[in-house]
N, C-alpha and C positions, 0 to 999 in steps of 0.2 A: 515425577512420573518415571516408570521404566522405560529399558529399551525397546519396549514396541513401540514408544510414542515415536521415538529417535528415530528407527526404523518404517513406523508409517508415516512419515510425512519428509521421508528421504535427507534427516539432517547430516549435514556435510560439515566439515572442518577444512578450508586449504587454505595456505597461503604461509608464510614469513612474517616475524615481526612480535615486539612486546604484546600491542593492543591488540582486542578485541572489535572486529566491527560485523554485526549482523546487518545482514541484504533485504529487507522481509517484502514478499513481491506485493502485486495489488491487484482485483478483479479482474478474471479474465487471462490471468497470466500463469508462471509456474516459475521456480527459482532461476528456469533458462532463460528469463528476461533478461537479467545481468548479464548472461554472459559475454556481452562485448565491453562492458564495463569494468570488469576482473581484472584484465591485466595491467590496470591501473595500477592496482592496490595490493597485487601479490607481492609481490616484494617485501612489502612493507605493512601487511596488517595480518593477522590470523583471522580469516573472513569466514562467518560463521551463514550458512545456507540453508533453508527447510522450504517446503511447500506445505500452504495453510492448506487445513483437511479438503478445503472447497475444489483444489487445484483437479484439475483431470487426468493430474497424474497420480496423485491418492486414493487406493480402492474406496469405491464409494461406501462398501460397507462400516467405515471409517467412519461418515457422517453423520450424528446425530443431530436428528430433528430441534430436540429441546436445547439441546448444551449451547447448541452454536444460535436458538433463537437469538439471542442479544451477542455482541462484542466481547463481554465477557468470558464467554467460551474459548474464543481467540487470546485472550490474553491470557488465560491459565495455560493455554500451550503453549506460549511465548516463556510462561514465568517457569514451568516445568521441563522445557529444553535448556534454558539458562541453568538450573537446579542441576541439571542429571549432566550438561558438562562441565560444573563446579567452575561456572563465569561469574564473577563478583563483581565486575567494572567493564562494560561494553560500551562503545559508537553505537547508537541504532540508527538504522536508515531505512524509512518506512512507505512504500507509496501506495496513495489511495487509501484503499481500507485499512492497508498496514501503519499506516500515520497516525489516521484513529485510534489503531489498536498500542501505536507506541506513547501514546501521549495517555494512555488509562493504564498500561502498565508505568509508567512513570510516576503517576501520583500514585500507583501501588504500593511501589517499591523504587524512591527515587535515586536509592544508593548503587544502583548498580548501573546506574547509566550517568554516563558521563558529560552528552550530546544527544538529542535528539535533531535529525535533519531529516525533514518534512517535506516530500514529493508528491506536487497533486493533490496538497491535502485542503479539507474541510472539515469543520466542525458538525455540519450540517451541510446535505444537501438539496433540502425541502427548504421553500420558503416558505414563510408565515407574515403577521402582520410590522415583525421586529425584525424583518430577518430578508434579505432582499442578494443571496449571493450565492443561489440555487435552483432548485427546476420547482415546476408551476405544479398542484397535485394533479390536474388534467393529464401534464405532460407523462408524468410518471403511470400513471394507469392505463394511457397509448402505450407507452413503453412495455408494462407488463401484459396486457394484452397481444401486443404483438409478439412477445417471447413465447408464450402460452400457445398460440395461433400457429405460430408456424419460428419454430427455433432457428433453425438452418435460414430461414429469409432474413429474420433478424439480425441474427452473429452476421451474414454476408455486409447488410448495411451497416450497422454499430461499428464494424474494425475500421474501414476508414475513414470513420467519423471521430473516434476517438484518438486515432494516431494522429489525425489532422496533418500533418504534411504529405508532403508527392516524395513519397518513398515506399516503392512498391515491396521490396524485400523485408521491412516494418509491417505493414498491411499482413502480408503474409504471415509472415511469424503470429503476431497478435490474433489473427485468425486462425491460425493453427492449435493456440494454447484454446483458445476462445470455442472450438471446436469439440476440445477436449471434455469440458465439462458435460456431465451428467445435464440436462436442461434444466429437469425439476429445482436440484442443487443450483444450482447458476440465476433463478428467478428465486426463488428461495432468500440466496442471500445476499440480493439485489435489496427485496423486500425489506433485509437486517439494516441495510447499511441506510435505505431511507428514512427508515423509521427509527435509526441514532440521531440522538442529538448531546453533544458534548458541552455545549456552550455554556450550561452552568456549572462545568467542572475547569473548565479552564484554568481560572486564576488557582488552581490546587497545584499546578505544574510548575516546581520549585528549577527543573533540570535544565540549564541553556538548550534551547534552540533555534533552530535556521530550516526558514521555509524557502522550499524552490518550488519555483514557478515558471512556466512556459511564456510567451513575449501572446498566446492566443490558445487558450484552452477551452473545446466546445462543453467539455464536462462541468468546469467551474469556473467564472469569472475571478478575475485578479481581485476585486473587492472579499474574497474568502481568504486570501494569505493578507489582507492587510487586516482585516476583523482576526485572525488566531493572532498576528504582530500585537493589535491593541487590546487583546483579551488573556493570552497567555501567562501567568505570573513570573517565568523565570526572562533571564533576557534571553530574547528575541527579534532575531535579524532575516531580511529575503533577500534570497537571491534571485535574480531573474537568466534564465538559459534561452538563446539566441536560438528557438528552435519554435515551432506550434504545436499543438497535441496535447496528449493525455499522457505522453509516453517517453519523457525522452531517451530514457536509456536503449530505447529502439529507435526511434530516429536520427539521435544525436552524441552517440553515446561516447565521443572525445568530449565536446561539448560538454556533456556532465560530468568527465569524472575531472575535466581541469575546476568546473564551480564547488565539486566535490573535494579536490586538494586542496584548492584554497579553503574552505569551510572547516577542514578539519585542522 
């Protein structure tokens, strides 16, 4: 892809260092979720930054309806900003949707990652009759109903439901990105990420990974990072971060980048 792709979706280059590690955010957020997690890792990595086209910081004319229907669309901008800064061997570090999306660009093109480290991730977040580590399809059609009904009530109740700790300055932020979003776009690819399911691609994922997990996550139970541990095919380890949420690099975000230097 060219440099508009680079430039619409605000990809950054900073930091120090031989290795390559991309940040890739997740639902609701924009690449300033990291930011308290950065100075971790400047020193010592060249840390590659974008905002997926859904972000609210991406002109929405950016968005297409079909491209981004499925994950897929996501991963071709993942594999065309890799392309256009001639990245051959990256860390990816993916939360939420971006996990999903690092684990299909993986068995795309398993040579250029080196690590996959998995935040908040799921395979699935729909249950069904195999599948018991996700929301109810009731629950999820309350949920899109009420984005639809009334957005602003919604995003007010979902942020500190999803930061899940008593950290008011978290809340805020996550409300803020979460604000950001066009609505349509925002329930849109809500609907994408329900209606993913990875679980028969799993064992294709040749690329170590490490999953992290929150000690109390309302979005996904802890039985979802041990189903990707025992389905995954490359090796595969979890971590667990002494924090609750959906979120921790907003609530806890020493916390993750000490689980984060040790993992890498």
């Amino acid at each position: 892809m060219t440099d508009d792709l680079l430039s619409a979706l605000h990809v950054r280059i900073i930091g120090q260092g031989d290795r390559y590690l991309v940040l890739a955010h997740g639902f609701g957020t924009d690449q300033s979720a990291w930011q308290r997690v950065l100075p971790f890792f400047l020193p010592h990595y060249r840390i590659i930054l974008y905002d997926l086209v859904c972000a609210g910081t991406v002109n929405p004319s950016n968005f297409d309806f079909v491209r981004y229907s499925t994950l897929d669309g996501y991963v071709d901008d993942l594999m065309s900003i890799l392309d256009a800064l001639h990245i051959d061997r990256c860390v990816y570090v993916g939360h939420s949707i971006s996990a999903m999306i690092g684990i299909l660009a993986a068995i795309r093109s398993p040579h250029l990652f080196t690590k996959l480290i998995l935040i908040g991730a799921s395979p699935r977040f729909l249950n069904d009759e195999d599948y018991n580590c996700g929301f109810q399809q009731d629950e999820i059609e309350q949920v899109f109903n009420a984005m639809e009904s009334n957005y602003e009530a919604w995003a007010n109740g979902y942020a500190p439901l999803a930061v899940g700790s008593d950290v008011p300055a978290a809340i805020r932020e996550f409300s803020r990105t979460l604000f950001n979003m066009r609505p349509d776009i925002s329930l849109f690819v809500l609907r994408t990420v329900f209606s993913s399911d990875l679980r028969g691609v799993l064992g294709m994922v040749s690329v170590p990974c490490c999953i992290i997990q929150t000690v109390h996550d309302v979005s996904l139970p802890s039985s979802a990072a041990t189903y990707l541990r025992n389905h995954l095919g490359g090796r595969c380890t979890i971590e667990v971060v002494n924090t609750e949420g959906h979120l921790p690099h907003l609530t806890a975000p020493g916390l993750l980048a000490r689980v984060l230097r040790r993992v890498l």
